[in-house]
DSSP file (Angstrom, degrees, kcal/mol; ACC not computed):
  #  RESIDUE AA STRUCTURE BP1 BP2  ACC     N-H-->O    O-->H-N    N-H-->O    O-->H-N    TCO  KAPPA ALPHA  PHI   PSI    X-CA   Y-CA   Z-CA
    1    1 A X     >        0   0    0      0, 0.0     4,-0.8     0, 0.0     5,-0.1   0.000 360.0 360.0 360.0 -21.4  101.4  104.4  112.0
    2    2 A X  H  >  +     0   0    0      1,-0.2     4,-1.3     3,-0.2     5,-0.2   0.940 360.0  44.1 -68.3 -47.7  100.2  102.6  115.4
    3    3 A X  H >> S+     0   0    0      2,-0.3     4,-1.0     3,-0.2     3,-0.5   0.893 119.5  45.7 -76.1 -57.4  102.4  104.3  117.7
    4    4 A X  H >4 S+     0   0    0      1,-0.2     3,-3.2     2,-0.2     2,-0.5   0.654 116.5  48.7 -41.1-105.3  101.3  108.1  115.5
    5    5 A X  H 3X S+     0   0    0     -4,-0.8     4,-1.8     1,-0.4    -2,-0.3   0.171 114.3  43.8 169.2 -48.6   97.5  106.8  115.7
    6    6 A X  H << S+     0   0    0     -4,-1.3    -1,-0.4    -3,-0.5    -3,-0.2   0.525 109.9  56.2-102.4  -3.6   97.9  106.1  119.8
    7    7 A X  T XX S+     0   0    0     -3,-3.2     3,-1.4    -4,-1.0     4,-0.7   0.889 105.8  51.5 -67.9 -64.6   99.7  109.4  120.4
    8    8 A X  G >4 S+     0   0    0     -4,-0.3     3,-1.3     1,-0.3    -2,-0.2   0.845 105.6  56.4 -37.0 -50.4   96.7  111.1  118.8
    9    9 A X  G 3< S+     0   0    0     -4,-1.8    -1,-0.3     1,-0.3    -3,-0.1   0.762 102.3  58.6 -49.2 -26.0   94.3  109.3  121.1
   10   10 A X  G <4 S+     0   0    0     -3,-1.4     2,-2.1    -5,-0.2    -1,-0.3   0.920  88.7  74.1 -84.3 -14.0   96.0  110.5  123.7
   11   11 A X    <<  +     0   0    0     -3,-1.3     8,-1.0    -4,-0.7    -1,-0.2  -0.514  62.4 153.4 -93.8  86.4   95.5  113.7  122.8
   12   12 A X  E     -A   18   0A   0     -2,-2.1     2,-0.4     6,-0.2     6,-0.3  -0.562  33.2-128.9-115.8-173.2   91.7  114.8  123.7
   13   13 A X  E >>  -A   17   0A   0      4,-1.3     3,-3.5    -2,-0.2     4,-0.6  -0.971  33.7-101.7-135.6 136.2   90.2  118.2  124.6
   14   14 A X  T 34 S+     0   0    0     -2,-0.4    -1,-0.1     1,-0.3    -2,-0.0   0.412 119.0  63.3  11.3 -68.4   88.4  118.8  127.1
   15   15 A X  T 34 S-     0   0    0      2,-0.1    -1,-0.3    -3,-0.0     3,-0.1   0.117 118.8-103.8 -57.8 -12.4   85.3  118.7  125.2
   16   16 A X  T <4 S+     0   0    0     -3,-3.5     2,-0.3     1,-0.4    -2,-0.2   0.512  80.3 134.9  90.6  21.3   85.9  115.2  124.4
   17   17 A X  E  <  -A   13   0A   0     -4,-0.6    -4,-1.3    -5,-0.0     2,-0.4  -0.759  43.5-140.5 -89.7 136.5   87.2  116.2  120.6
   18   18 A X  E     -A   12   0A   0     -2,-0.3    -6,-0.2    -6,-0.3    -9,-0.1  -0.965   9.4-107.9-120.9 151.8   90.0  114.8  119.3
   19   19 A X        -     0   0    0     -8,-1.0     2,-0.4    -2,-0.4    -8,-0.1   0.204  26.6-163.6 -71.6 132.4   93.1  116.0  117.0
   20   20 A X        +     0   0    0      2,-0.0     2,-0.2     5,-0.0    -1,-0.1  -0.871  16.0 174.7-112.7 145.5   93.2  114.7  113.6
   21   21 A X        +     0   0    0     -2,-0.4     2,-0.3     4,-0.0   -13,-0.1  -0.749  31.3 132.4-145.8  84.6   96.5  115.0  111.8
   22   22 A X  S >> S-     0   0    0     -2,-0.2     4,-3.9     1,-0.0     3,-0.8  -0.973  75.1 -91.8-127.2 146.9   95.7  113.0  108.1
   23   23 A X  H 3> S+     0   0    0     -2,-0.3     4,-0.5     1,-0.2    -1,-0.0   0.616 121.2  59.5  -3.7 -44.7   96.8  114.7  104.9
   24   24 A X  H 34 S+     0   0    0      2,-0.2    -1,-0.2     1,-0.1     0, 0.0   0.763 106.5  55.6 -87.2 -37.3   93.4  116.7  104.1
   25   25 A X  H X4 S+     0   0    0     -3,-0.8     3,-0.6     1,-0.2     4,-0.2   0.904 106.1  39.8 -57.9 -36.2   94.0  118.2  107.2
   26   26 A X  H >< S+     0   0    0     -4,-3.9     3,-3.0     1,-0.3     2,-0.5   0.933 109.0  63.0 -73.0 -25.2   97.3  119.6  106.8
   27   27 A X  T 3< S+     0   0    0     -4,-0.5    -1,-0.3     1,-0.3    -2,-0.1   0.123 100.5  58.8 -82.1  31.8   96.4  120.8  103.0
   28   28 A X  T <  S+     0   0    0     -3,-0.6    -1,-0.3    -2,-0.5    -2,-0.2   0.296  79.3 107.5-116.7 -18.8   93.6  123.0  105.0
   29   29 A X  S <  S-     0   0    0     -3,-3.0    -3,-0.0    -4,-0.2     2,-0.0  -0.243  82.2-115.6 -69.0 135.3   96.5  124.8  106.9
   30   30 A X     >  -     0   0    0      1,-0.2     4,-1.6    -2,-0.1     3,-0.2  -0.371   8.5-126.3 -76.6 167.8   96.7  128.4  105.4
   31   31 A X  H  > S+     0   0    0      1,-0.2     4,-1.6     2,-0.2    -1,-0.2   0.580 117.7  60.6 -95.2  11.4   99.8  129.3  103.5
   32   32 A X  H  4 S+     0   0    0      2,-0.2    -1,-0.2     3,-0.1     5,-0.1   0.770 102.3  54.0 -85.5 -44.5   99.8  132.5  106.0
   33   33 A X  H  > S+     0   0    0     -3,-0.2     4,-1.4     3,-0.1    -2,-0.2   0.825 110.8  48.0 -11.8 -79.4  100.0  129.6  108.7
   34   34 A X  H  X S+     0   0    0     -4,-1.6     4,-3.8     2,-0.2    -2,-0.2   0.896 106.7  49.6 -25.3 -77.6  103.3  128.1  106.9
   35   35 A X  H  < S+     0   0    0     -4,-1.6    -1,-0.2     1,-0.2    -2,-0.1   0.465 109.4  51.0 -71.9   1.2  105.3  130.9  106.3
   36   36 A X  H  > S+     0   0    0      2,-0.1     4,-1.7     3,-0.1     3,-0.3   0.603 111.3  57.0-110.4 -19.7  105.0  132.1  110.2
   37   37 A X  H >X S+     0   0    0     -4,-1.4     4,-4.0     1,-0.2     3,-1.2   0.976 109.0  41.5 -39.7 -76.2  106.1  128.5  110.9
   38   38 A X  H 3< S+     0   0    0     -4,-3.8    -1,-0.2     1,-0.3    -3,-0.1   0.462 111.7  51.5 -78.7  11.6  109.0  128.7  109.0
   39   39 A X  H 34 S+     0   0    0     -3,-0.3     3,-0.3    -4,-0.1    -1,-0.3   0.402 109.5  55.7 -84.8 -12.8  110.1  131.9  110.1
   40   40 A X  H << S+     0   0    0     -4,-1.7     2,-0.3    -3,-1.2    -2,-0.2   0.829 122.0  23.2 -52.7 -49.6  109.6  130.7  113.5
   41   41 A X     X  +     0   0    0     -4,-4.0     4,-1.2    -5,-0.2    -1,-0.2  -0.667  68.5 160.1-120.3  96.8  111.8  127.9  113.2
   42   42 A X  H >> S+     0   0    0     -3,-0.3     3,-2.2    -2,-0.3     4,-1.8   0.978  75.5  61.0 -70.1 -51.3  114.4  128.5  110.3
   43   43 A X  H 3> S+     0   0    0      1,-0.3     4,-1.6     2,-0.2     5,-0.2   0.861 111.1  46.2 -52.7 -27.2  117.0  125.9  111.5
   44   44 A X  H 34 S+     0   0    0      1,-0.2     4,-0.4     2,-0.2    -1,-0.3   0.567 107.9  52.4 -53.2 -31.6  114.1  123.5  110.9
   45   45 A X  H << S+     0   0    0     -3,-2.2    -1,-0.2    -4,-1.2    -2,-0.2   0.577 111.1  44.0 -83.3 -21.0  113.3  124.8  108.0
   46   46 A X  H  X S+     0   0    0     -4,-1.8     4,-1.7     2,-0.2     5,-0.3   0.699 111.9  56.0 -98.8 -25.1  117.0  124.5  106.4
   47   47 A X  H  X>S+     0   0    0     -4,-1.6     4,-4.8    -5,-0.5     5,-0.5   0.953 115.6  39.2 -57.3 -56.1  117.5  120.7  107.9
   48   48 A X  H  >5S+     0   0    0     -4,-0.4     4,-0.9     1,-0.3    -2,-0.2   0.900 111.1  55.3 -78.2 -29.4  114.6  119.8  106.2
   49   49 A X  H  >5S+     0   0    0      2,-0.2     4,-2.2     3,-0.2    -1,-0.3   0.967 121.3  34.5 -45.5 -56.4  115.4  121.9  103.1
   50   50 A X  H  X5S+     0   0    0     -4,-1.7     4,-1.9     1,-0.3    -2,-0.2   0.718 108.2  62.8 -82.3 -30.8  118.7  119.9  102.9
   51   51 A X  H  <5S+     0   0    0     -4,-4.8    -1,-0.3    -5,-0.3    -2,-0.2   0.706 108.5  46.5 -84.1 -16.1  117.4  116.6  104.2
   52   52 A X  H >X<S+     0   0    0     -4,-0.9     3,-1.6    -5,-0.5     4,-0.9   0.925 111.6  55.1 -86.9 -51.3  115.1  116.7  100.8
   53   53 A X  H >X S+     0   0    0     -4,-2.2     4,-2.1     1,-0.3     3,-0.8   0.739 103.6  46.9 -42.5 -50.9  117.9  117.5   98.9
   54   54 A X  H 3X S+     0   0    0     -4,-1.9     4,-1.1     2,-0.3    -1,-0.3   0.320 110.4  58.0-131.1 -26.4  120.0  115.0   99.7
   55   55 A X  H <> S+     0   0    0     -3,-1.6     4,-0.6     2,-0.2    -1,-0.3   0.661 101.7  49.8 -75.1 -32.3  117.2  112.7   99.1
   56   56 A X  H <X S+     0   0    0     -4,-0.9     4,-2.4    -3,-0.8     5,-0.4   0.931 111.5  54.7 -77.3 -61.1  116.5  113.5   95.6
   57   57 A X  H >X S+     0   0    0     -4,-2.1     4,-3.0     1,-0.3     3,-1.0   0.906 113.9  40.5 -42.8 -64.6  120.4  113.1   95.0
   58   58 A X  H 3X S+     0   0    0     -4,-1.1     4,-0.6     1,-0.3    -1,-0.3   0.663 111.7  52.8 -94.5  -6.3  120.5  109.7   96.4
   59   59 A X  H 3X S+     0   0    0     -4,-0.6     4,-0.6     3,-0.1    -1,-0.3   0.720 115.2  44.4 -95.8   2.1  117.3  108.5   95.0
   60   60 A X  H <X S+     0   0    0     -4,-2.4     4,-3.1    -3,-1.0     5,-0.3   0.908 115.4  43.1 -69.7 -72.2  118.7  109.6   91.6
   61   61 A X  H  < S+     0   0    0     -4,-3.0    -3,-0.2    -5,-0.4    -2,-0.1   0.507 123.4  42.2 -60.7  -1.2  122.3  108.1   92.0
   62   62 A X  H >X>S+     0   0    0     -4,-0.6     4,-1.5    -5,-0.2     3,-1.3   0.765 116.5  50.2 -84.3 -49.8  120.4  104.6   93.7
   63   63 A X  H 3<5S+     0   0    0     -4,-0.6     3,-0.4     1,-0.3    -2,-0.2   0.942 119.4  36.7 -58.1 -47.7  117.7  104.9   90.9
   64   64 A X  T 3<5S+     0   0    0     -4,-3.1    -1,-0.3     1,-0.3    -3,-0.1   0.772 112.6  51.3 -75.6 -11.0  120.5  105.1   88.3
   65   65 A X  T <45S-     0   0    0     -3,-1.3    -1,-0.3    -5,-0.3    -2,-0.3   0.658 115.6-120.1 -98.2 -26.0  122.8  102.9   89.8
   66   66 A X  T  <5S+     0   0    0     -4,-1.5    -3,-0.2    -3,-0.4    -2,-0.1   0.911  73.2 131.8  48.7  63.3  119.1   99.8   89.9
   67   67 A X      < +     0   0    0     -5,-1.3     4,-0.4     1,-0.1     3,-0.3   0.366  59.7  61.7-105.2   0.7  119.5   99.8   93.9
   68   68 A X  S    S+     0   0    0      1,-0.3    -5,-0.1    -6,-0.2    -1,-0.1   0.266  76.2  73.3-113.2   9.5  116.0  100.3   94.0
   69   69 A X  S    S+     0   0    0      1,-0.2    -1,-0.3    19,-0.1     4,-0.1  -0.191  86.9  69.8 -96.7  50.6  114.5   97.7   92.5
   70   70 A X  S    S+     0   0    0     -3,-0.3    -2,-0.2     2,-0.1    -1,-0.2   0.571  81.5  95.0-134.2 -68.8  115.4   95.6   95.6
   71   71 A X  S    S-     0   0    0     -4,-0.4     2,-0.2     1,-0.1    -3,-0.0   0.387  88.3 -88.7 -47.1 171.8  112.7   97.6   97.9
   72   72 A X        -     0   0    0      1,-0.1     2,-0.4    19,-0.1    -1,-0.1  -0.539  41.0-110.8 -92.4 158.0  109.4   96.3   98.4
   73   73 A X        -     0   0    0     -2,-0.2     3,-0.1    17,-0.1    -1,-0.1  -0.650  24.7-141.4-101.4 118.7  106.6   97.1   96.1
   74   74 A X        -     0   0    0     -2,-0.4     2,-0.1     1,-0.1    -1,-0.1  -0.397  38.6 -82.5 -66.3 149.1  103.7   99.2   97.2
   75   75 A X    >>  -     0   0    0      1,-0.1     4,-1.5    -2,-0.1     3,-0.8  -0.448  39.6-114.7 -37.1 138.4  100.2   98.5   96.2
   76   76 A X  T 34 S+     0   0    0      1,-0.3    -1,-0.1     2,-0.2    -2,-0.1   0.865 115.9  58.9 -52.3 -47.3   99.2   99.8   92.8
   77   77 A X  T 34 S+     0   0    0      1,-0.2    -1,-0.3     0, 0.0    -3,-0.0   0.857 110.2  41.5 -63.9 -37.4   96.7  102.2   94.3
   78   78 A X  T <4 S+     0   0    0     -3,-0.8     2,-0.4     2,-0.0    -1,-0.2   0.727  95.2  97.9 -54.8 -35.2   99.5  104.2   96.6
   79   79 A X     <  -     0   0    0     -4,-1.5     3,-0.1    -6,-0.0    -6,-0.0  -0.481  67.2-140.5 -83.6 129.0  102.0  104.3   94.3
   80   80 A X        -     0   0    0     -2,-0.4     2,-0.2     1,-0.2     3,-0.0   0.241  40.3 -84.1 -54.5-177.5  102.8  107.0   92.2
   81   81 A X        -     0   0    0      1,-0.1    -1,-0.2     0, 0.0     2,-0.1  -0.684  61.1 -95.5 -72.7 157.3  103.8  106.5   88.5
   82   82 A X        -     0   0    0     -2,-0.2     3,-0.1     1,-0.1     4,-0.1  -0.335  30.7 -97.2 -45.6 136.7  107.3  105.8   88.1
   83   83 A X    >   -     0   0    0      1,-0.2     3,-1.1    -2,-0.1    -1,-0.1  -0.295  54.5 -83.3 -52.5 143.4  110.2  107.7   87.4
   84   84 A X  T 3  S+     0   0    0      1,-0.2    -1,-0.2     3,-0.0     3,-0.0  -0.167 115.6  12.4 -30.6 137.6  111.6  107.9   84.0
   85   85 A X  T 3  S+     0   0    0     -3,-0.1     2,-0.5     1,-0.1    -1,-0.2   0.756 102.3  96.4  66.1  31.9  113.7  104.8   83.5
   86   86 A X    <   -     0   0    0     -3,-1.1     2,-0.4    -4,-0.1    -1,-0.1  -0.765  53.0-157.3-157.8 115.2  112.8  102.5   86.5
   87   87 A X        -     0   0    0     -2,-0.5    -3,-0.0     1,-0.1    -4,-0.0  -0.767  19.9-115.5-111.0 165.4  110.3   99.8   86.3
   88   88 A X        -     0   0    0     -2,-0.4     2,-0.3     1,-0.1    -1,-0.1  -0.166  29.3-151.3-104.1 147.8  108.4   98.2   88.9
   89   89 A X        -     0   0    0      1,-0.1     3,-0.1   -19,-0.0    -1,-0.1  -0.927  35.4 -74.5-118.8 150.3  109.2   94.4   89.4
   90   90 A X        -     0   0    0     -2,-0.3     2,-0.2     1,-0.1   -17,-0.1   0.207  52.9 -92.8 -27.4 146.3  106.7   91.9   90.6
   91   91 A X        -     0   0    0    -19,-0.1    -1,-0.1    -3,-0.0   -19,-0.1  -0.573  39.9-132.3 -69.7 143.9  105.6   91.6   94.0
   92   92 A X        +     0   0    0     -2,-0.2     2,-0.3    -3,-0.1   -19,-0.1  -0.524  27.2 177.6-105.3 160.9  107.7   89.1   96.0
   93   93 A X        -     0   0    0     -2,-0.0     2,-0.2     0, 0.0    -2,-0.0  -0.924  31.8-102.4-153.9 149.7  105.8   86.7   98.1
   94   94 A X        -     0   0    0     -2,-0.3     2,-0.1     1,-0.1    -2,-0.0  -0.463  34.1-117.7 -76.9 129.8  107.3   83.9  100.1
   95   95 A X        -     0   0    0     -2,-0.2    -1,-0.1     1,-0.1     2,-0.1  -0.418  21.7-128.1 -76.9 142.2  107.3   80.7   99.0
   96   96 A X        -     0   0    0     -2,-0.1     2,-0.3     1,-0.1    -1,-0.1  -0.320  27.3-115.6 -39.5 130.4  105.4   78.0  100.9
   97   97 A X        -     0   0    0     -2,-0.1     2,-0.2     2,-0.0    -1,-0.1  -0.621  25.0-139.4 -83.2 160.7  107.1   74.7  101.8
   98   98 A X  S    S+     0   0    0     -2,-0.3     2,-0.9     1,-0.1     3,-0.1  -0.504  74.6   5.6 -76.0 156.4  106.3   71.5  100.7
   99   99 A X  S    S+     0   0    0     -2,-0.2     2,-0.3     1,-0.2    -1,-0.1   0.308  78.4 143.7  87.9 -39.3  106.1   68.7  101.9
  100  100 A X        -     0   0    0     -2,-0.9    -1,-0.2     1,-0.1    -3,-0.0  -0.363  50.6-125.4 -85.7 118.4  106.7   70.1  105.4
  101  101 A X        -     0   0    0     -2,-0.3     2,-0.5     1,-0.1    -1,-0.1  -0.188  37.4 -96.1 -50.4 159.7  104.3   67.7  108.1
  102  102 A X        -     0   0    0      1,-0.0     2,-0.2     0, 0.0    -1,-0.1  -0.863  38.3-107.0-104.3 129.3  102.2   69.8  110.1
  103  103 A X        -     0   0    0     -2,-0.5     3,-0.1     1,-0.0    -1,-0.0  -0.026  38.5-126.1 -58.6 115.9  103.6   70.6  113.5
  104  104 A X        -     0   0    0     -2,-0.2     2,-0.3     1,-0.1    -1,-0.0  -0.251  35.4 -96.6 -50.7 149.8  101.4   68.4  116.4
  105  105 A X        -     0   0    0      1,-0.0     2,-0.6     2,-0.0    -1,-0.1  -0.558  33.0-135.3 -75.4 138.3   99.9   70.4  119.2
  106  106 A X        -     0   0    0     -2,-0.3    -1,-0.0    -3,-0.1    -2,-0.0  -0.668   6.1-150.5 -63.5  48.8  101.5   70.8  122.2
  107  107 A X    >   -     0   0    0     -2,-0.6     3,-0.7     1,-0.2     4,-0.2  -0.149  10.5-176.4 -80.0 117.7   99.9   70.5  126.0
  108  108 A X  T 3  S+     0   0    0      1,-0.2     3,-0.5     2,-0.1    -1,-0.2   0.849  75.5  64.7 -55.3 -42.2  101.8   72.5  128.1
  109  109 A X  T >  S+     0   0    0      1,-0.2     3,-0.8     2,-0.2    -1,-0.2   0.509  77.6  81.9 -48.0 -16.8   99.9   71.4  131.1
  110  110 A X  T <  S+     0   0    0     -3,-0.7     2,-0.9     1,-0.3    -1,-0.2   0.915  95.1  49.5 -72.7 -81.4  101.0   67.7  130.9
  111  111 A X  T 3         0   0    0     -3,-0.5    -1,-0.3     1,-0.4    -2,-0.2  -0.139 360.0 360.0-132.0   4.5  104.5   68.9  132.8
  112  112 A X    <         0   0    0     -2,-0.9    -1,-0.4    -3,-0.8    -2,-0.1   0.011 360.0 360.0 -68.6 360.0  102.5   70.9  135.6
């Protein structure tokens, strides 16, 4: 999101306005908008046709297979409900060590 977010900055008008590209925006785009998009670019429009298919297939045949309880767990508020049949597993968090002394500081400057 940094790298989107500092492209956007770069982009300022004249006027000193600059382009917002968030969700609410695009779901303001008319569907009159859309459809001369994607008759502009059809090969773009059939990659991306195919490239969702082809996603839905393999997050059905992972989902059914439980390759997907391995990925990392969104917050509760982003996440959608679940698909039939696949339930959400705890959130993982790394364990601390024990035990482990705390590393002394270092002066670099002594060897200067």
């Amino acid at each position: 999101m940094e790298r989107k977010e500092n492209a956007l900055n770069m982009l300022v008008m004249p006027d000193g306005r600059q382009l917002e590209f968030n969700k609410h925006v695009r779901s303001q785009i008319s569907q009159d908008i859309l459809d001369l998009i994607r008759e502009i670019n059809p090969v773009d429009t059939a990659i991306h046709k195919a490239a969702l298919q082809e996603l839905s297939t393999r997050r059905a045949t992972f989902g059914a297979q439980g390759r997907l309880g391995s990925l990392p767990v969104l917050p509760p508020e982003i996440l959608p409900p679940p698909p039939p049949g696949i339930t959400r597993k705890k959130k993982f968090r790394i364990p601390k060590p024990e035990g482990k002394p705390e590393d002394e500081p270092v002066d670099y400057t002594a060897e200067l």
